[in-house]
N, C-alpha and C positions, 0 to 999 in steps of 0.2 A: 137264088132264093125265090122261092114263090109263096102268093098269099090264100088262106082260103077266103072262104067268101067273110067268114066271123072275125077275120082279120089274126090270125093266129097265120106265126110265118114257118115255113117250110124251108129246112136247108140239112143239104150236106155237111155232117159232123163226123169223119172218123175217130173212132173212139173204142175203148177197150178196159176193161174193168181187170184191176188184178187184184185177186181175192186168196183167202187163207182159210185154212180150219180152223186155225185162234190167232190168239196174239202169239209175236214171236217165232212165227213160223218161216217167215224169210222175205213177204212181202214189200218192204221199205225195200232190201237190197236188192229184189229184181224191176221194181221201180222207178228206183233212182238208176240202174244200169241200163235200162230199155230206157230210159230220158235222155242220158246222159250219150248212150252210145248211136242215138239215130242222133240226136241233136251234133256230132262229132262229124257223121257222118254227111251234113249237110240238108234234115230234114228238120223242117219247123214241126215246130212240139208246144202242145198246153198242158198244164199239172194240176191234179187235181187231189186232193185227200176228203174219200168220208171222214163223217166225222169232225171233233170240234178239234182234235190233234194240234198242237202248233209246230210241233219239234219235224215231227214226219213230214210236215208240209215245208218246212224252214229247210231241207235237205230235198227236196221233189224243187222246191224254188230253184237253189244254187243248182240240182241238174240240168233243170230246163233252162234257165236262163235271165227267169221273168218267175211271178211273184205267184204261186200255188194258191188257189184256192178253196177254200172247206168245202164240202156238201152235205149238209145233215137235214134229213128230213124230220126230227125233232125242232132244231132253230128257226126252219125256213121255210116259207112256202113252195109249195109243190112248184108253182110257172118259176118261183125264180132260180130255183134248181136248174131246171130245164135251159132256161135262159142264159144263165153261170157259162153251162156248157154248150149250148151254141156260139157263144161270144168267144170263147177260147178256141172251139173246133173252125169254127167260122172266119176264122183271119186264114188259113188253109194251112191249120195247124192240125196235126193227127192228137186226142185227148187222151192221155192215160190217167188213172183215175185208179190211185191206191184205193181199195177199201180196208177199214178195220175190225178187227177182232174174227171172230168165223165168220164164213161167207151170212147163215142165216141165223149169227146172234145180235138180238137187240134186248128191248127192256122189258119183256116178255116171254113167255112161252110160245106166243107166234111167231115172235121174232119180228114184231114192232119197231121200225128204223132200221130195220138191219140194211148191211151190203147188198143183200137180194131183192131187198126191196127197192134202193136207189138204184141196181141193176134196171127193172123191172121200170122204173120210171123212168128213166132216160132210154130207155131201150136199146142197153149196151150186151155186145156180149162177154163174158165173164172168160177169164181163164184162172184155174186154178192150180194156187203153188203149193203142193203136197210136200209134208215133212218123212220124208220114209224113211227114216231110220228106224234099225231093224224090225224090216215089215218087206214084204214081198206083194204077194197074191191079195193080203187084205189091203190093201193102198188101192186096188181096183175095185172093192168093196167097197170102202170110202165114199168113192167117185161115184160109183153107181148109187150110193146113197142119197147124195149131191143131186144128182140126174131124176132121182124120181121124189123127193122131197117136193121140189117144186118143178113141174116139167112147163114151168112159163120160163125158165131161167134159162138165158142160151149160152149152154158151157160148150163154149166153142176149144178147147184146151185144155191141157191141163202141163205143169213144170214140176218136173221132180224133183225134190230137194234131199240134201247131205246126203250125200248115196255114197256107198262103204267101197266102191270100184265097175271095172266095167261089165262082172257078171250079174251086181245087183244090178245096174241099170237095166242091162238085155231082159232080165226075167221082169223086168216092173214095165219096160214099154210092150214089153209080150200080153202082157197081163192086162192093164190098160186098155190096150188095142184090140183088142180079141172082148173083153167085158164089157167095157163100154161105148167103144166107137167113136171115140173122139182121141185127136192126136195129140202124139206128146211134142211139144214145143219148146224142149228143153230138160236140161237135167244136169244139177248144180252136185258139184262134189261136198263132200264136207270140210269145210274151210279152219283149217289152222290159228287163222287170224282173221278176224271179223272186219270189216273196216268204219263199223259203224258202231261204237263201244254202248252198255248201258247203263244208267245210274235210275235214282229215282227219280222218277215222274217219264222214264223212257229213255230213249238215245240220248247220248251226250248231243246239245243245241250243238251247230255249226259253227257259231260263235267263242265258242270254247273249245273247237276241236283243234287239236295240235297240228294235225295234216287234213286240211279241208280239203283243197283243191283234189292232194295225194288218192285222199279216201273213193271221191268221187270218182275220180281217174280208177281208180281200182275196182268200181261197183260196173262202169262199163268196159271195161279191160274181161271182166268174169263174165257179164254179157253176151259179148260179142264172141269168146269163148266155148260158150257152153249154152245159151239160148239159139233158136231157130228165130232170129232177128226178122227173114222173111216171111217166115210165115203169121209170125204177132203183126207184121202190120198189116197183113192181107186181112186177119180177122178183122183188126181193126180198120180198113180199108171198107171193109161190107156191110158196116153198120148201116140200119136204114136212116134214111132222112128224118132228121129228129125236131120236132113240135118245140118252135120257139114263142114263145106270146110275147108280143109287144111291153116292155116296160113301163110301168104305172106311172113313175116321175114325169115330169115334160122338162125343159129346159132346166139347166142346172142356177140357183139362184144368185145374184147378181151379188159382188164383193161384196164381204160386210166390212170390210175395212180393219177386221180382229187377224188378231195372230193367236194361234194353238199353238204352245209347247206340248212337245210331246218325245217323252226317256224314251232312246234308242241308243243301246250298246248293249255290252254282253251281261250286265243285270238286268235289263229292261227289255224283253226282245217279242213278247207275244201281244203281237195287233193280227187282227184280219187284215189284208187287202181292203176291202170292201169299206170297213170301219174308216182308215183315214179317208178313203175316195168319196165316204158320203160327207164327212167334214171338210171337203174340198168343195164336193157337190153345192153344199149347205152356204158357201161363202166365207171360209173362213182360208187362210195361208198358215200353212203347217212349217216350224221350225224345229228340228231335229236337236235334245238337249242331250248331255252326259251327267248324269250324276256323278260316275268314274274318274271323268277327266274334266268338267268344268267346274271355273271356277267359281260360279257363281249364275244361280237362277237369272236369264237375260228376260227383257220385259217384255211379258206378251199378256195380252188378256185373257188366257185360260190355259188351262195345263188339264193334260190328259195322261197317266200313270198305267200304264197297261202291266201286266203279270212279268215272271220272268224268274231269277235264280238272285234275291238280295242276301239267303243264307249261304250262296256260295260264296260270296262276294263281298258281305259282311263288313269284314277288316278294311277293305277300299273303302266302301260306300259310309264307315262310320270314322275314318281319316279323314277324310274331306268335310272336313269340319265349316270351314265358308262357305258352303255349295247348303250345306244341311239348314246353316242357317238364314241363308237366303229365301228357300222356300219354307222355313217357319214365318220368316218376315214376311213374306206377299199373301200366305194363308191369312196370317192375322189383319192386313190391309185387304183381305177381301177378296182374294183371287177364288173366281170359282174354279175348283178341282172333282176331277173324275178318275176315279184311282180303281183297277180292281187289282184284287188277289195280292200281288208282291208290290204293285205300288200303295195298296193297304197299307201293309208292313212299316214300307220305309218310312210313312207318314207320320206312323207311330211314336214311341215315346223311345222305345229299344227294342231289337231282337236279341233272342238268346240261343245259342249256338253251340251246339257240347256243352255246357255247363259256363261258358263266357259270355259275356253282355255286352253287346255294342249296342251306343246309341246310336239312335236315328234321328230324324228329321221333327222329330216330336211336336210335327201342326194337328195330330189328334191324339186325347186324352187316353191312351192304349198302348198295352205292351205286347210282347206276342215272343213268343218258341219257337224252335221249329224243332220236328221230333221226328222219332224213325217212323214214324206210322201215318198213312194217309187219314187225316181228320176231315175232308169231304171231297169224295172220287165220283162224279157221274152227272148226268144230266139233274138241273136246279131249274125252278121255277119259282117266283116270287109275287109275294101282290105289296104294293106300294099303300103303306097305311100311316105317312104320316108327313108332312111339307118337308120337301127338300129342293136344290136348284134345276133338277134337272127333268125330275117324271111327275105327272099329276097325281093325286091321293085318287087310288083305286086301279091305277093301272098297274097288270099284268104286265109279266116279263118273262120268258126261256132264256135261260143259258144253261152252261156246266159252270163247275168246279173241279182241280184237282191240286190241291195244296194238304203241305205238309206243318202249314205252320198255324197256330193254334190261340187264340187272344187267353194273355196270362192273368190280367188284372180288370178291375173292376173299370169301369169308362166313369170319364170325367161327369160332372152333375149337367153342366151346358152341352152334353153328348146324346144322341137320340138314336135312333134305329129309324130307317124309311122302310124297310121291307118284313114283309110277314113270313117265313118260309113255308110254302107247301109242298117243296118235294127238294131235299137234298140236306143239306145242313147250316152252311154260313157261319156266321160267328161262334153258333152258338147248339143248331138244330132249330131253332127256333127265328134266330132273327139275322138280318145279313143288313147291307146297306148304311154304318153307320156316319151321320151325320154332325159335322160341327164345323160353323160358320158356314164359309160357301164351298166346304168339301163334302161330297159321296165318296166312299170309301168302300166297297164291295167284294165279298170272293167269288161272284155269281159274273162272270163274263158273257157278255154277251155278242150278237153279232148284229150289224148294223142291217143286214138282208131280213132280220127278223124282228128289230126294236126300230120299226122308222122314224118313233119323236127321238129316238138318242141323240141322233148327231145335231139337228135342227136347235134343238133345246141346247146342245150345247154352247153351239154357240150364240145363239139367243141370249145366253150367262155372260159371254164373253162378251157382248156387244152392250148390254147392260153395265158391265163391271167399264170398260171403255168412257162411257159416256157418263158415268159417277168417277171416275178418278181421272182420265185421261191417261190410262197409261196405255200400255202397247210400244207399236214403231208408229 
């Protein structure tokens, strides 16, 4: 690594971007099989998913080995983009770097956030995984599309996907090669069997999958197969030296002597990376709870509820009738809580699920559905316009949402709303963030790279609630 003179650091980060023309096009599986199969093979690997993804990132984790992290130029600032991925490339790991949706769609007509634009900032180069079912000569159309769309983008590749045998192949690498100049690095047949199933909200999590390990083994098995394994890492070998800026924080803050709970199992399963590391940063010891399996809320000075699948899980989550009422108990004695999305939910009064009703945890005045239709899919932004435990009145907030579940009943009289929505939907279309006693309750997730008082403030709550009750270890 070298410095320049403005203090902005300079290092080798191999790195490689794998991109699609939509969702669904094959991206996650060549992915997770170029992670999975250099990582087999004895090469250190970092994961990366644009995007605010959790599920794709939660399968790029288990390939690689270690803990995938997002990249969205909507959440995050541009240095810490940069930085994410020096920090991963930079231990002298080679970066793969799923992107989502088309190469250049984002929330615009320019293609604002897209994959090409997080290309274009980290100065990676791009290969592209082509769906060519039945499609010959136009799949080199495509690409040449790709090519001069934007000719800052270095599509060093391109992987052919569900190909019908080996004369489509011959005419599509002919075609390719001869049109646009750049090589093909692969060419995946059409698969029988998927190994990576999908339901709503995206791939079945890892956590619920019946054959993890199986799956995985099978995504680099088809890799190592049917990819030109050497020649993706040469691309990614030749990336240039990539512009890291020095990190804004300075030393990580001294114990605070609080414990964070925080639901981890297969209802609970979407955190960032980032999110608990900055609640570690912040001073606080993180303790892993189960709604599923425990028996009961253990003492800690704040609870943190992150997203996940409570309507798959429903019937467990509303059996566990001691665990439920434990955390009504500590709600009501004061616990401050930070819930988004499915720890919303469970907080709740009950979920309703095909037409049956479990209760839940009912520490806020609120019922909630879950239905076949997404009731708020896509990037969310919020403004904070009213006291609560954790964000000051008038701060701004980015995240997304992607929930299927939907508030059925009116909110309690002692219930409030902290967020004002300007862009996405929340409770309501209008308002997200609700509040009662020292719970936030949110469907607007955020990430900790982009909301810096989150985790500080959180446990600020926790260290407060400590020192008025003495609870904790």
């Amino acid at each position: 690594m070298r410095l320049h003179r403005d203090g902005v650091g300079t290092m080798a980060a191999p790195r490689v971007v794998i991109a699609g023309l939509s969702g669904g096009g094959g991206k996650t599986l060549v992915s997770v099989g170029v992670l999975a199969a250099w990582r087999r093979s004895g090469h250190a690997v970092a994961a990366f998913k644009k995007g605010p993804d959790y599920i794709d990132a939660a399968w790029l984790s288990r390939a690689a080995g270690a803990p995938c992290r997002n990249l969205d130029l909507f959440l995050m600032p541009p240095d810490a983009i940069r930085r994410s991925v020096a920090a991963g490339a930079g231990r002298g790991a080679v970066a793969v770097i799923e992107g989502n949706r088309g190469l250049f769609d984002g929330v615009d007509a320019r293609g604002t956030f897209s994959t090409a634009e997080l290309a274009k900032l980290i100065d990676a180069p791009v290969v592209l995984v082509v769906d060519c079912t039945k499609a010959t000569r136009t799949v080199a159309a495509v690409v040449l599309g790709c090519q001069r769309l934007d000719p800052d983008i270095t599509l060093a590749g391109v992987i052919l996907n569900r190909l019908a045998g080996g004369r489509h192949e011959a005419v599509l690498r002919e075609a390719v090669r001869e049109i646009c100049g750049v090589p093909v690095l692969g060419a995946l047949p059409r698969l029988d069997h998927h190994p990576f199933p999908e339901r709503h909200l995206g791939l079945v999590p890892p956590e619920e999958h019946t054959g993890l390990d199986a799956a995985v083994a099978e995504a680099a098995r088809i890799a190592e197969e049917h990819l030109d394994l050497a020649g993706l890492w040469e691309v990614a070998r030749r990336a240039p030296a990539l512009d890291a800026p020095p990190a804004p924080h300075g030393a990580p803050a001294p114990a605070a002597g609080v414990t964070v709970g925080v639901f981890r199992d297969a209802a609970f399963q979407f955190y960032y990376p980032e999110n608990l590391e900055a609640l570690i940063r912040a001073g606080a010891t993180l303790v892993e709870i189960s709604p599923l399996a425990d028996a009961a809320l253990p003492a800690v000075d704040a609870l943190y509820i992150g997203g996940g699948f409570p309507e798959t899980l429903a019937r467990t989550l509303a059996d566990n009738a001691q665990f439920r009422a434990s955390v009504r108990g500590a709600v009501d004695a004061g616990l401050p809580v930070y819930a988004e999305c499915g720890g919303a939910v469970f907080l709740g009064t009950a979920l309703t699920v095909d037409g049956r009703v479990y209760p839940m945890a009912a520490a806020l005045p609120a019922a909630f559905e879950f239905g076949p239709k997404p009731q708020g899919h896509g990037y969310a932004e919020v403004e904070t316009v009213a006291p609560n435990p954790f964000f000051a009145v008038g701060e701004s907030l980015r995240g997304h949402e992607f929930h299927y579940t939907r508030l059925t009943s009116r909110v309690g009289a002692d219930a409030r709303f902290a967020f004002r929505v300007r862009r996405g939907y929340g409770f309501d279309g209008e308002r997200d963030g609700l509040c009662h006693q020292n719970v936030l309750a949110s469907y607007t997730h955020v990430h900790a790279l982009g909301a810096a008082s989150w985790a500080p403030s959180l446990v600020a709550a926790a260290v407060r609630h400590r020192a008025a009750t003495g609870a904790g270890r």
